[in-house]
Every structure is written in structure tokens, then in C-alpha cells.
C-alpha positions in Angstrom: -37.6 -11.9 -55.5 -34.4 -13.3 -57.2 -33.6 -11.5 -60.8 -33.8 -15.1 -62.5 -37.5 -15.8 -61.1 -39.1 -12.1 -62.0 -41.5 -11.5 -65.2 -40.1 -7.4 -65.5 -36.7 -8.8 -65.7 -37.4 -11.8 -68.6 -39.2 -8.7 -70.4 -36.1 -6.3 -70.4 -34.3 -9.6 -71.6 -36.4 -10.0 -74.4 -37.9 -13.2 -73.0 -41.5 -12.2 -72.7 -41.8 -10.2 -76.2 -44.5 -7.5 -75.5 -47.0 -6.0 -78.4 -45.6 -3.4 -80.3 -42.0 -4.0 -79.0 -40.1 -1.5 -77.1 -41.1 2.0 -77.2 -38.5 3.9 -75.4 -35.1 2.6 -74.1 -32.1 4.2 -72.3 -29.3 2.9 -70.4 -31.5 2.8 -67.1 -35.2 2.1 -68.3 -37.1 0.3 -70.8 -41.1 1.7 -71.8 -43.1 -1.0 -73.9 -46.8 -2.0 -73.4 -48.1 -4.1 -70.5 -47.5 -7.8 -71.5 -51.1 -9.3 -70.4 -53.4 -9.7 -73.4 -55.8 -8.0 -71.8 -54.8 -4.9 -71.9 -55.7 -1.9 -73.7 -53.5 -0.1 -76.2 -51.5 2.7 -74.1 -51.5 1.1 -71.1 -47.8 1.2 -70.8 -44.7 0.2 -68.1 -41.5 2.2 -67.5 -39.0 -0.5 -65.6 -36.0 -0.2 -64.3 -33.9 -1.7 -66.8 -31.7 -3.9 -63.9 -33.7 -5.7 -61.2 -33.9 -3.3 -57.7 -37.3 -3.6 -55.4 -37.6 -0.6 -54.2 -37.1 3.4 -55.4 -34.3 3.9 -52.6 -31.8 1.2 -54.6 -32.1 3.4 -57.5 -29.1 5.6 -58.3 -28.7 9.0 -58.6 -28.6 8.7 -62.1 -31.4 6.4 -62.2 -33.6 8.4 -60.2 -33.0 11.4 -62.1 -33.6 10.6 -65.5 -37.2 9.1 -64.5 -39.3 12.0 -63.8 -38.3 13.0 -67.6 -38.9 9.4 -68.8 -42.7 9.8 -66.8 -43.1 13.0 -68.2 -42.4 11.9 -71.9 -44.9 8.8 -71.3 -47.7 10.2 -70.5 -47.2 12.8 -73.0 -47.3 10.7 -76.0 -49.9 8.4 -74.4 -52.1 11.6 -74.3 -51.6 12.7 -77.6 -51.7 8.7 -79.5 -54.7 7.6 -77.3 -56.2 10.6 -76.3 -57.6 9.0 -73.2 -59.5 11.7 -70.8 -56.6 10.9 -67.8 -53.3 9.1 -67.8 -53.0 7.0 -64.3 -49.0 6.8 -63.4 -48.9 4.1 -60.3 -46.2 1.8 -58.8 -47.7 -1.3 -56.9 -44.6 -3.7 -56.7 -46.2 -6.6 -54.3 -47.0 -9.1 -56.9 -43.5 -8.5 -59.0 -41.1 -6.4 -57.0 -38.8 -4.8 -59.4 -39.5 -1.4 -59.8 -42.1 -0.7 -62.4 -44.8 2.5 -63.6 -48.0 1.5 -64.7 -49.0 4.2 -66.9 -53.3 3.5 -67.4 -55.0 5.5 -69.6 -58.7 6.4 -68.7 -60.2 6.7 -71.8 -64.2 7.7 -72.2 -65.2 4.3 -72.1 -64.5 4.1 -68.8 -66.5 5.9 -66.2 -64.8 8.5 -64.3 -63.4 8.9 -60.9 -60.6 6.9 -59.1 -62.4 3.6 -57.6 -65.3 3.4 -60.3 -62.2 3.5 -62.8 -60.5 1.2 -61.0 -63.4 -1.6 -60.4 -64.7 -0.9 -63.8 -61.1 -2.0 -65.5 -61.1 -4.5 -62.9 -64.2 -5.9 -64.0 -63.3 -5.8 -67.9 -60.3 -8.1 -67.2 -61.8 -10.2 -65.6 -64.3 -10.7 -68.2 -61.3 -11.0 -70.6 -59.5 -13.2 -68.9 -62.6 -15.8 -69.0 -63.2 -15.1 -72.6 -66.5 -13.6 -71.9 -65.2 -10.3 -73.4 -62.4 -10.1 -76.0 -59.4 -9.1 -75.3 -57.7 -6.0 -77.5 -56.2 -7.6 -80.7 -52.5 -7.5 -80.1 -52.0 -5.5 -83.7 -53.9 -2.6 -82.1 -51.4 -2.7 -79.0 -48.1 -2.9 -82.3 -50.6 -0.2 -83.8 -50.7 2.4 -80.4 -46.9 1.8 -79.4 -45.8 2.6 -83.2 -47.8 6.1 -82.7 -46.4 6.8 -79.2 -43.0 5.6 -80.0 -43.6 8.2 -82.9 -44.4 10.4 -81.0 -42.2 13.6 -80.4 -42.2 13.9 -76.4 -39.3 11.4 -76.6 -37.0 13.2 -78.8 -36.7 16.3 -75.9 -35.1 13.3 -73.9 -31.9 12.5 -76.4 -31.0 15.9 -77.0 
């Protein structure tokens, strides 16, 4: 997939504006909430901040300073949603620039990996066709505000 054709990329440019802005940046990656409106507040991606597909074109440097940017993530996710399990996943078929999906499970959802899973499935869908409403976009600003807040982050500029 070509840099000027992929959605992670227009995001780190600031053409696709996400809710809440960004909520963590250094010089390799960028943490802000998923873009989609139907996502829940918390449900966060870490991208690499320049386009690369796959985890062994990341530099040293690069690959390095992500476990402590994961770490920090889920962190402040836990403490500002205060979900029951924070999901950390990398897909990369649909857009292939490398990306975390952090997904809160929070106790609305029912527990365990594929009822999770087809359960959040299901809810977008239903969001998508406007038979369920979608999270109000101020309660995404309102959730990336507290985890941006939040003070996992500040072990990573020290």
C-alpha cells in the first residue's frame, strides 16, 4: 500500500482529525483514538508515526521505544475507562501500516475472547446502520483528555 493511499498515514498528517486529538506523540509513534464513529471511548491506536508494513522494517529505535509506549497505553486506558481487560492487537490486512488496536473490554461486554469479539462485532454493525447509536464524539474528546492526563505517560519523557 503506497504512503499517499493509506488512512493511518492521512491521520498522523492531521488529515483525518480523530476525537479527542492526539493523546501521546514521540518522534516515532503517534496514540489518539480509533477514527470510526463507532467506537467506544478508550479504544485507542499506537501507529508508527512513518508508513512501514510490517514490525521487521521498524528500527531499532523504533522497536524499542514501543513496548514502553504499549505499556503506558494500556495503563491509562485502565485507570480512565476502567474496562475489566485491555485487548492490545495488530491486524494490518485491511490498512498495512503498522498499527495497535488497544480495545477495552469493559462490563458491558460479555467476557471471553470470541464472545467479546462477536459481541463488539455485532454492536458496530448495528451502529454502522443507525440501528444503535454510535458514542457521541465529546465522550471520545472527554476519555482521551483523562488518558492523555493520565500519569503513565510522564515515566516515558523522563
Amino acid at each position: 500500500m503506497a504512503a499517499e493511499r493509506c488512512s493511518v498515514c492521512a491521520e498522523v498528517a492531521g488529515r483525518i482529525v480523530v476525537p479527542g486529538g492526539s493523546i501521546f506523540e514521540n518522534q516515532w509513534w503517534i496514540v489518539a483514538h480509533h477514527a470510526g464513529p463507532w467506537t467506544d471511548p478508550g479504544e485507542l491506536i499506537v501507529k508508527a508515526r512513518r508508513h512501514c508494513e510490517t514490525l521487521s522494517e521498524l528500527t531499532p529505535a523504533e522497536a524499542g521505544s514501543l513496548g514502553p509506549i504499549l505499556r503506558a497505553a494500556v495503563a491509562a486506558v485502565e485507570r480512565a475507562v476502567q474496562p475489566e481487560r485491555v485487548y492490545v492487537a495488530c491486524w494490518g490486512e485491511r490498512v498495512r501500516h503498522v498499527h495497535f488496536f488497544l480495545l477495552p473490554r469493559t462490563r458491558s461486554l460479555p467476557a471471553g475472547h470470541v464472545t467479546s469479539d462477536l459481541y463488539r462485532k455485532g454492536r458496530s454493525f448495528l451502529r454502522r446502520w443507525g440501528v444503535a447509536a454510535n458514542p457521541p464524539t465529546a465522550a471520545r474528546a472527554d476519555a482521551a483528555a483523562r488518558i492523555r492526563n493520565d500519569e503513565a505517560w510522564k515515566a516515558l519523557s523522563t
